[in-house]
C-alpha positions in Angstrom: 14.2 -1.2 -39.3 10.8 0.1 -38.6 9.5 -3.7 -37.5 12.4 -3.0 -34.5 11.7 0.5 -33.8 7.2 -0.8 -33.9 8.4 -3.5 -31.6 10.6 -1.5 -29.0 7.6 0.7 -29.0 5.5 -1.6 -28.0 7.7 -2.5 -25.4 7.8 0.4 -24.1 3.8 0.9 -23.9 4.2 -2.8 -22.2 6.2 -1.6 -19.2 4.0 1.4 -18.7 1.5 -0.6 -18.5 2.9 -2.8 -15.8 4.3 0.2 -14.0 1.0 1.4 -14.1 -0.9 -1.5 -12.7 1.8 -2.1 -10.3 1.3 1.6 -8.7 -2.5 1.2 -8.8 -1.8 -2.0 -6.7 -0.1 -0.5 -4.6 -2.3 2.6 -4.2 -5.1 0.2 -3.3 -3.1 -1.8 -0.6 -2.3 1.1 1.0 -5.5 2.4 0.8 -7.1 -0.9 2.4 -4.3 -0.5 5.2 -5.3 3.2 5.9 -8.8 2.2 6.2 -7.7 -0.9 8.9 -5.6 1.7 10.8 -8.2 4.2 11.1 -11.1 1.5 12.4 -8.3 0.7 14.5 -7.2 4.0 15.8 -11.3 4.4 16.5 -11.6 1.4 18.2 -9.0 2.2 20.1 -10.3 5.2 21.7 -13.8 3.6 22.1 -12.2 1.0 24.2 -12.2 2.5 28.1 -8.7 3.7 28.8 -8.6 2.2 32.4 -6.8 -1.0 30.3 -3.4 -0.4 30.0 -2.1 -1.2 26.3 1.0 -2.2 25.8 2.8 -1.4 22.8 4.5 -4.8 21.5 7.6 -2.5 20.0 8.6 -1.2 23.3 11.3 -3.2 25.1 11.4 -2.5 28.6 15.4 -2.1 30.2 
């Protein structure tokens, strides 16, 4: 009995432990995306505004 409740404990630390890393993953890649938006978002503005940008999610009628 206390092999099974050692090994289902261990288990348990296990998953943490990948639902850890997982959400550190995570964290990062949105972290790296942030970082692209915001060079983005300044390169944007650096960029004269006589060019008209289109947005490629707007359909025209």
């Amino acid at each position: 009995m206390k092999n099974m409740q050692i090994a289902a404990l261990k288990r348990k630390v296990w998953d943490s432990d990948n639902e850890l890393n997982q959400v550190v993953h995570e964290r990062d890649w949105f972290r790296t995306k942030t970082k692209e938006l915001e060079k983005a978002l300044h390169q944007s503005k650096l960029t004269p505004s006589s060019e008209k940008r289109q947005n490629p999610f707007f359909q025209s009628p």
